[in-house]
PyMOL commands that place a pseudoatom at each C-alpha (Angstrom):
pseudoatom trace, name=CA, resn=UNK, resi=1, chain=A, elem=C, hetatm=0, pos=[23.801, 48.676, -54.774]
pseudoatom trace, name=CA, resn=UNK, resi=2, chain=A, elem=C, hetatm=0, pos=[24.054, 47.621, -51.108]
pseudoatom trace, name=CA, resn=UNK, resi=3, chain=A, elem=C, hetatm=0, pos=[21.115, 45.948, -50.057]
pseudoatom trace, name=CA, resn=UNK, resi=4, chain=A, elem=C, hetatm=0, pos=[21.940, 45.363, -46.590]
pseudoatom trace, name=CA, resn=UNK, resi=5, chain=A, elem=C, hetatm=0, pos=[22.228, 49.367, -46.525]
pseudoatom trace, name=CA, resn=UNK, resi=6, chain=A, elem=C, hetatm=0, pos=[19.100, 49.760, -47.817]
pseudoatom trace, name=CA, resn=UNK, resi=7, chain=A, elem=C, hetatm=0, pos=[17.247, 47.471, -45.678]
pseudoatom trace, name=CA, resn=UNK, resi=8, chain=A, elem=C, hetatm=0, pos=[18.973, 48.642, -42.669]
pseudoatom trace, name=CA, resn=UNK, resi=9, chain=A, elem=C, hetatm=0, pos=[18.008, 52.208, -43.506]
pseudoatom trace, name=CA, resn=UNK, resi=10, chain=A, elem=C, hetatm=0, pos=[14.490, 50.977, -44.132]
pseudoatom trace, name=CA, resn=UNK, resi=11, chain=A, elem=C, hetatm=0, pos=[13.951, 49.365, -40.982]
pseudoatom trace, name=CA, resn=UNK, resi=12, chain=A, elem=C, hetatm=0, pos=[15.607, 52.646, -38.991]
pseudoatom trace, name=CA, resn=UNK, resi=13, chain=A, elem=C, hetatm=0, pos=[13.140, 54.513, -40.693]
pseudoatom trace, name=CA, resn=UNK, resi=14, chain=A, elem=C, hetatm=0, pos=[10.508, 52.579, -39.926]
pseudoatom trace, name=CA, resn=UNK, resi=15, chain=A, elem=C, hetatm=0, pos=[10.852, 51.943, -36.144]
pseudoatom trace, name=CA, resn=UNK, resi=16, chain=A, elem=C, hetatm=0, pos=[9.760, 55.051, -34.640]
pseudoatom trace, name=CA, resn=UNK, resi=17, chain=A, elem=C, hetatm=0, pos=[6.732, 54.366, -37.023]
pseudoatom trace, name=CA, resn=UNK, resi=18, chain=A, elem=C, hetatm=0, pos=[6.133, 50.961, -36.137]
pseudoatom trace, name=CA, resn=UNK, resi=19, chain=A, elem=C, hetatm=0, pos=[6.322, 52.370, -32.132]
pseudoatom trace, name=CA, resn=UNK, resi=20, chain=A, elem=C, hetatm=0, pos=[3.276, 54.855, -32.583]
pseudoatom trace, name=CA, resn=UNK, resi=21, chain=A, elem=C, hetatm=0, pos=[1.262, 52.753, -34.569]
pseudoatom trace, name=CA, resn=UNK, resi=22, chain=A, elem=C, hetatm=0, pos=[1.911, 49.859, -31.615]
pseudoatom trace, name=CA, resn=UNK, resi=23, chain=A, elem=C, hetatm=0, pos=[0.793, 52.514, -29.191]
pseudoatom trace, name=CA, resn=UNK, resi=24, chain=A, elem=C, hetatm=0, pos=[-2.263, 53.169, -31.051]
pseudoatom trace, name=CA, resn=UNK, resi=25, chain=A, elem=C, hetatm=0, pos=[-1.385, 56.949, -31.649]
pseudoatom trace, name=CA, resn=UNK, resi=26, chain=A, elem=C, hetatm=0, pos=[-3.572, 58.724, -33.685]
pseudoatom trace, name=CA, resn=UNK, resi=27, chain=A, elem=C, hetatm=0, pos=[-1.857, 61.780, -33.625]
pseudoatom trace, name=CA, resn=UNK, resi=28, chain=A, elem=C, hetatm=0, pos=[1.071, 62.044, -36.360]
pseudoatom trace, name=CA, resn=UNK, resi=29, chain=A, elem=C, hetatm=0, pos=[4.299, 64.169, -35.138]
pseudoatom trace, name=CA, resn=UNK, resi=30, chain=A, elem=C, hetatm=0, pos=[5.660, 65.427, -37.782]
pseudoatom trace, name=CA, resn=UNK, resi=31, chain=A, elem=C, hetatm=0, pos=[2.888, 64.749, -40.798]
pseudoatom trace, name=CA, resn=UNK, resi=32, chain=A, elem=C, hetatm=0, pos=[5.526, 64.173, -43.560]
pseudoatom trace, name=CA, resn=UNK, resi=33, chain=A, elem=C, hetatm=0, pos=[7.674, 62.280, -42.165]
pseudoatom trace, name=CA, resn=UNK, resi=34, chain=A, elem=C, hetatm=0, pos=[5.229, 60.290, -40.831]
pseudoatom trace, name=CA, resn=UNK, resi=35, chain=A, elem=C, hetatm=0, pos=[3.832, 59.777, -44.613]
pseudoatom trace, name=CA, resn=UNK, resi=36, chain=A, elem=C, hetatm=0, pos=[7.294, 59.181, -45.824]
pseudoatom trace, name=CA, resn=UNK, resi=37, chain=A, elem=C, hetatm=0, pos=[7.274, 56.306, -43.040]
pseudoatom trace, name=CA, resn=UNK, resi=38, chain=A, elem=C, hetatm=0, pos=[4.357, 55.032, -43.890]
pseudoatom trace, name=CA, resn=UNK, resi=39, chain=A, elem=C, hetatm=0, pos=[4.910, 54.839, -48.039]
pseudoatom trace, name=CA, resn=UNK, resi=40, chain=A, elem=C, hetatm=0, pos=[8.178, 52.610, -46.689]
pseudoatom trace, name=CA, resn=UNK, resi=41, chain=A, elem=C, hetatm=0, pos=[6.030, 50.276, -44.594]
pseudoatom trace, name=CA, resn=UNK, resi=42, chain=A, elem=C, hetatm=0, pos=[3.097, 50.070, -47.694]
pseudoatom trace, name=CA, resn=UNK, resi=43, chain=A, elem=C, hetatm=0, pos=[6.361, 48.969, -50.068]
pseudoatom trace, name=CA, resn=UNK, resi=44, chain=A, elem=C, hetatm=0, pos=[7.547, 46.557, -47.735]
pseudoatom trace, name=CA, resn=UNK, resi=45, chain=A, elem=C, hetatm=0, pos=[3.609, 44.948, -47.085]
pseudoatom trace, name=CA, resn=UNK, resi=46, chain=A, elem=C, hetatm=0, pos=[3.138, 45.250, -50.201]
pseudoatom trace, name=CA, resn=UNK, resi=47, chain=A, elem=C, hetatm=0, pos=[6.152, 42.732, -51.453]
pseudoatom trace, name=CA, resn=UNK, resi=48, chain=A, elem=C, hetatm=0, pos=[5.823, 40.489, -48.203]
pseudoatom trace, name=CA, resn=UNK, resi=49, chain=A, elem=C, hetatm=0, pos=[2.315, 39.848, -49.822]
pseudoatom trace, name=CA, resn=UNK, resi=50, chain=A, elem=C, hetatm=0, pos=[2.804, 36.631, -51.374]
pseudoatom trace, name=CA, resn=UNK, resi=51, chain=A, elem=C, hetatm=0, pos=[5.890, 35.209, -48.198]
pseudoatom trace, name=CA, resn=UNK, resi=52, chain=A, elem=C, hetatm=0, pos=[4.248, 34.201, -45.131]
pseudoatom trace, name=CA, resn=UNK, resi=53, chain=A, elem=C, hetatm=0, pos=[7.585, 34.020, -43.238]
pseudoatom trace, name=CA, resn=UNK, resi=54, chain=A, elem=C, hetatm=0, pos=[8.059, 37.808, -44.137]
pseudoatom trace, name=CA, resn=UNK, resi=55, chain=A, elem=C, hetatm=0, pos=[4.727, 38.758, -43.063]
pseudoatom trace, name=CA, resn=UNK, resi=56, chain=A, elem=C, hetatm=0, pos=[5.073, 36.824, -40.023]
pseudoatom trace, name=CA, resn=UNK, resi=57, chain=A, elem=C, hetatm=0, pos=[8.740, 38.971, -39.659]
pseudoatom trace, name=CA, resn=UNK, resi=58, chain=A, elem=C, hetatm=0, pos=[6.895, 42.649, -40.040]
pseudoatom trace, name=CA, resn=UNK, resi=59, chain=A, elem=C, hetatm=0, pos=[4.263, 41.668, -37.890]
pseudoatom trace, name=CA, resn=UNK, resi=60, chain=A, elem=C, hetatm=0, pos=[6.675, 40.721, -35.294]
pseudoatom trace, name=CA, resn=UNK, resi=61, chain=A, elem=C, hetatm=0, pos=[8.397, 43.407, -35.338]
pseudoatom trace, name=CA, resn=UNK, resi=62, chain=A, elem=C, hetatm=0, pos=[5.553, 45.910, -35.284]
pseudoatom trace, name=CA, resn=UNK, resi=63, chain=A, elem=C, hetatm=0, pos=[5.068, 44.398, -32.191]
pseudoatom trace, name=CA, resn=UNK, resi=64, chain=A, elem=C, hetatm=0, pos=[7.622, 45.132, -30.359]
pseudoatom trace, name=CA, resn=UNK, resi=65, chain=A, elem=C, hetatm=0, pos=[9.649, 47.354, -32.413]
pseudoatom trace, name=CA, resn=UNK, resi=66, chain=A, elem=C, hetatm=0, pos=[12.146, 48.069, -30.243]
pseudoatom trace, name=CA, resn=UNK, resi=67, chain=A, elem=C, hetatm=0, pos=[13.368, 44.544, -30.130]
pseudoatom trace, name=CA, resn=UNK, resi=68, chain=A, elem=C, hetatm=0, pos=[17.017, 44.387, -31.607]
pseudoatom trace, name=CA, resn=UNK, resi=69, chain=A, elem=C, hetatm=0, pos=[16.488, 40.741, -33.217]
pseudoatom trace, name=CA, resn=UNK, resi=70, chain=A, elem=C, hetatm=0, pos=[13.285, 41.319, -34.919]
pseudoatom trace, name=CA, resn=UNK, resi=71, chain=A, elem=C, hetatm=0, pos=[15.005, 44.201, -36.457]
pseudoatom trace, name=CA, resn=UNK, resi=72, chain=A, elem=C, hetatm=0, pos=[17.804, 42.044, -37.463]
pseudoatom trace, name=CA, resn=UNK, resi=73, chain=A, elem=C, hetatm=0, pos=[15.536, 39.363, -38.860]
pseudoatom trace, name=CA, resn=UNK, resi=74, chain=A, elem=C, hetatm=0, pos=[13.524, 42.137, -40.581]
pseudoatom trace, name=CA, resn=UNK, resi=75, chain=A, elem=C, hetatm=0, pos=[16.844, 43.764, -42.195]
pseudoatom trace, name=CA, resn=UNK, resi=76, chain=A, elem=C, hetatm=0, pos=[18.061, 40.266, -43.589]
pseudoatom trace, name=CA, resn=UNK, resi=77, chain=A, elem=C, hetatm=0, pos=[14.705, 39.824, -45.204]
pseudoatom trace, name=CA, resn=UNK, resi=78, chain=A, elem=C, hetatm=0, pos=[14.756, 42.852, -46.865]
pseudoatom trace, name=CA, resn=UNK, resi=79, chain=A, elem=C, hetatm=0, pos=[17.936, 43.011, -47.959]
pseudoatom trace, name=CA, resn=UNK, resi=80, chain=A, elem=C, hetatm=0, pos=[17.209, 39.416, -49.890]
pseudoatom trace, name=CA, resn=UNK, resi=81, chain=A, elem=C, hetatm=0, pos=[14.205, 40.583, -51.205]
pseudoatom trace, name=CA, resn=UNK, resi=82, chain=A, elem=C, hetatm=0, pos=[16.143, 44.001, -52.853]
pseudoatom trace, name=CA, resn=UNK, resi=83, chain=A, elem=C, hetatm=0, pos=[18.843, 41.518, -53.663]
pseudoatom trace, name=CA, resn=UNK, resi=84, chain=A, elem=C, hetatm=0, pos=[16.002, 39.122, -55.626]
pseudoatom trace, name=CA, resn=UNK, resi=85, chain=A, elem=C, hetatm=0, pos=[14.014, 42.046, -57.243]
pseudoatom trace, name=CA, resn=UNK, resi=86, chain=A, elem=C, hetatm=0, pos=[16.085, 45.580, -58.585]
pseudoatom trace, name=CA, resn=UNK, resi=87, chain=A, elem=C, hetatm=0, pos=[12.607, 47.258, -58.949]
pseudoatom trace, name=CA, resn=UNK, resi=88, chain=A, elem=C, hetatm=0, pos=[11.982, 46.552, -55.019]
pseudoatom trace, name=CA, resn=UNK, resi=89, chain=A, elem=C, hetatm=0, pos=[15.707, 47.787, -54.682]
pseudoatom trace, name=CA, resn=UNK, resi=90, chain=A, elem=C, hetatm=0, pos=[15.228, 50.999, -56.671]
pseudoatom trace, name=CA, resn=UNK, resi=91, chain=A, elem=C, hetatm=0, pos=[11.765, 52.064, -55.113]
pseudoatom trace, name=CA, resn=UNK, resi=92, chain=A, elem=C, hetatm=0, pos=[12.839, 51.372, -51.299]
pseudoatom trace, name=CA, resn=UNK, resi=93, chain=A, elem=C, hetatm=0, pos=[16.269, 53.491, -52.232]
pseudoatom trace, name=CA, resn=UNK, resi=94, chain=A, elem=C, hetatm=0, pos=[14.124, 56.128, -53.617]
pseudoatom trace, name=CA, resn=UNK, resi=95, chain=A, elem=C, hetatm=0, pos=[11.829, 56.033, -50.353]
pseudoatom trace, name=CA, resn=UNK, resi=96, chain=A, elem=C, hetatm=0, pos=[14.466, 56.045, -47.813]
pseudoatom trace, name=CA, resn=UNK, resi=97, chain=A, elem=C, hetatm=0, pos=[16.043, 59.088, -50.194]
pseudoatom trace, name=CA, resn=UNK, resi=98, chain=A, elem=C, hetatm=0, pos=[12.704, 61.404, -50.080]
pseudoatom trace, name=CA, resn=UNK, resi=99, chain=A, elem=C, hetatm=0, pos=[12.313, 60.318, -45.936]
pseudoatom trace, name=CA, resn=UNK, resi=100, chain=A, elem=C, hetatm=0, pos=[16.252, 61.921, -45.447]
pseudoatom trace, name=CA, resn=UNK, resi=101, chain=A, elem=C, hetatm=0, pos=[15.861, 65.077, -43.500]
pseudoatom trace, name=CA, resn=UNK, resi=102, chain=A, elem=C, hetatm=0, pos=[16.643, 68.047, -45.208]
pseudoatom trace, name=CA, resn=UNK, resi=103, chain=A, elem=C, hetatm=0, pos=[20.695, 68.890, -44.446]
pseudoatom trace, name=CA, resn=UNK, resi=104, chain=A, elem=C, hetatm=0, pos=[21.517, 72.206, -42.839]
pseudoatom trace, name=CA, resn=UNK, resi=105, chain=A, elem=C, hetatm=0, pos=[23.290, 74.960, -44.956]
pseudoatom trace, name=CA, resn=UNK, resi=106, chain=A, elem=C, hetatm=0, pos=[25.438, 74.895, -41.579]
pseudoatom trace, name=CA, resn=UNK, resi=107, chain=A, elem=C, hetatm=0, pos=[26.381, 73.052, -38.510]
pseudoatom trace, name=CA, resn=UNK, resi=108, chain=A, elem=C, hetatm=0, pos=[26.807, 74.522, -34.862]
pseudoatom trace, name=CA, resn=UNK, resi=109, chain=A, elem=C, hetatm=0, pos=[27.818, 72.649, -31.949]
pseudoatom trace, name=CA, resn=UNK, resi=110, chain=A, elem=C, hetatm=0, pos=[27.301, 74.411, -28.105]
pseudoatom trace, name=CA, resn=UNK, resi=111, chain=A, elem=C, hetatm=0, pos=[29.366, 72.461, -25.421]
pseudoatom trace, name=CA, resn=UNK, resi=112, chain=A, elem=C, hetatm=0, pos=[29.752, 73.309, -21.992]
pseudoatom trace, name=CA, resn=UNK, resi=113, chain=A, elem=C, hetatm=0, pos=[31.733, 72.236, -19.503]
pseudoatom trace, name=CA, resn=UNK, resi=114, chain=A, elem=C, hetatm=0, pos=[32.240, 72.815, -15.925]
pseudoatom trace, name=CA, resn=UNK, resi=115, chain=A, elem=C, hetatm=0, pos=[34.553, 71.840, -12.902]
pseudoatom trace, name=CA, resn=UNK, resi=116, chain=A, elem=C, hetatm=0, pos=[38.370, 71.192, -12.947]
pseudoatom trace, name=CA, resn=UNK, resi=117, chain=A, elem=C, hetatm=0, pos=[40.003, 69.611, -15.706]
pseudoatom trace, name=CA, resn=UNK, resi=118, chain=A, elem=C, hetatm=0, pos=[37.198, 69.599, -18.311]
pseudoatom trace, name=CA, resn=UNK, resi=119, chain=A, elem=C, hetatm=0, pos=[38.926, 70.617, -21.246]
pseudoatom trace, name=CA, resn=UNK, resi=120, chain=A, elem=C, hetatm=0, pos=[37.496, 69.248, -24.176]
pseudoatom trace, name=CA, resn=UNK, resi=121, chain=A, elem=C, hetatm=0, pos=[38.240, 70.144, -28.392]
pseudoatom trace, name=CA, resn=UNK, resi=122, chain=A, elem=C, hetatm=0, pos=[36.432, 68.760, -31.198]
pseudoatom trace, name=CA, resn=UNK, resi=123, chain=A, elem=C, hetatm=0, pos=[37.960, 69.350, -34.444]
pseudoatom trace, name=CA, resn=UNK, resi=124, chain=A, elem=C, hetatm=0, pos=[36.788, 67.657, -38.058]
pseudoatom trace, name=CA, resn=UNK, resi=125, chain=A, elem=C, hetatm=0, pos=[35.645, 68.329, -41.434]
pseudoatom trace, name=CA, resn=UNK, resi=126, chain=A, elem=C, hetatm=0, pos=[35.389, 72.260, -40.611]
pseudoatom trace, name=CA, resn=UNK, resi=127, chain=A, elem=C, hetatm=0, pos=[35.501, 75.806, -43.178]
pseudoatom trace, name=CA, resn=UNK, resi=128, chain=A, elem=C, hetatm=0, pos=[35.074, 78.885, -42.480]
pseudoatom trace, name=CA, resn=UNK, resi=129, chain=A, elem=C, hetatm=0, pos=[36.053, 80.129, -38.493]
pseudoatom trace, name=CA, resn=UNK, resi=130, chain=A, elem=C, hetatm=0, pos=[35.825, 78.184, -35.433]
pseudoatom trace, name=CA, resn=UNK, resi=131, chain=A, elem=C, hetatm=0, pos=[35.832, 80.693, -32.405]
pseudoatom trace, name=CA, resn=UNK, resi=132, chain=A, elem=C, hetatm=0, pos=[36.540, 79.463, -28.830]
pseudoatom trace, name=CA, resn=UNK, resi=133, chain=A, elem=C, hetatm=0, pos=[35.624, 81.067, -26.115]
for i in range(1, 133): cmd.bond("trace and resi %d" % i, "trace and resi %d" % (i + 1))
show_as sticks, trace
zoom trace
């Protein structure tokens, strides 16, 4: 099991999260993915219960979520705490599983370009028929 995955995949999930609740929005976009967010954060409170420093971590990154070191800090923490306790491991991995969007039964990809010399081809991983136009 990674742990550093996991955490990092925690904490991506969580930062949108951690935005609206630092704006004070009371509306939820997107209801379950919002709860899905929210049973991550409860986890992660939940174990930071009894570590000040890790409290002190969440709570400084819930207030400014967007900052790119408190999410660092934030990932290392919970990557030692998944590496100290397998339960912790197993229910964030499960979390971050039920909060994965739903994948398409296909893909599509529009581009457009315009102007002289804009020619552009994106090939990869494809079945079935590509058409060009």
């Amino acid at each position: 099991m990674n742990f550093v995955e996991i955490a990092t995949s925690a904490v991506s999930i969580l930062i949108p999260y951690l935005a609206k609740v630092a704006e004070g929005a009371a509306q939820k976009a997107g209801e379950s993915v919002w709860e899905k967010a929210e049973a991550i954060y409860q986890a992660i409170v939940s174990k930071f219960s009894e570590d000040g420093y890790a409290e002190q971590t969440l709570k400084r990154l819930k207030e400014k979520p967007s900052n790119e070191e408190r999410q660092k800090a934030l990932v290392g923490i919970l990557a030692e705490k998944a590496e100290e306790d397998s339960g912790f491991a197993k229910q964030l991995n499960r979390l971050i599983s039920n909060a994965a969007p739903e994948q398409p039964s296909g893909q599509s990809q529009d581009q457009t370009s315009t102007g002289d010399h804009n020619n552009n081809l994106q090939i990869g991983g494809n079945t079935g028929d590509l058409t060009f136009h």
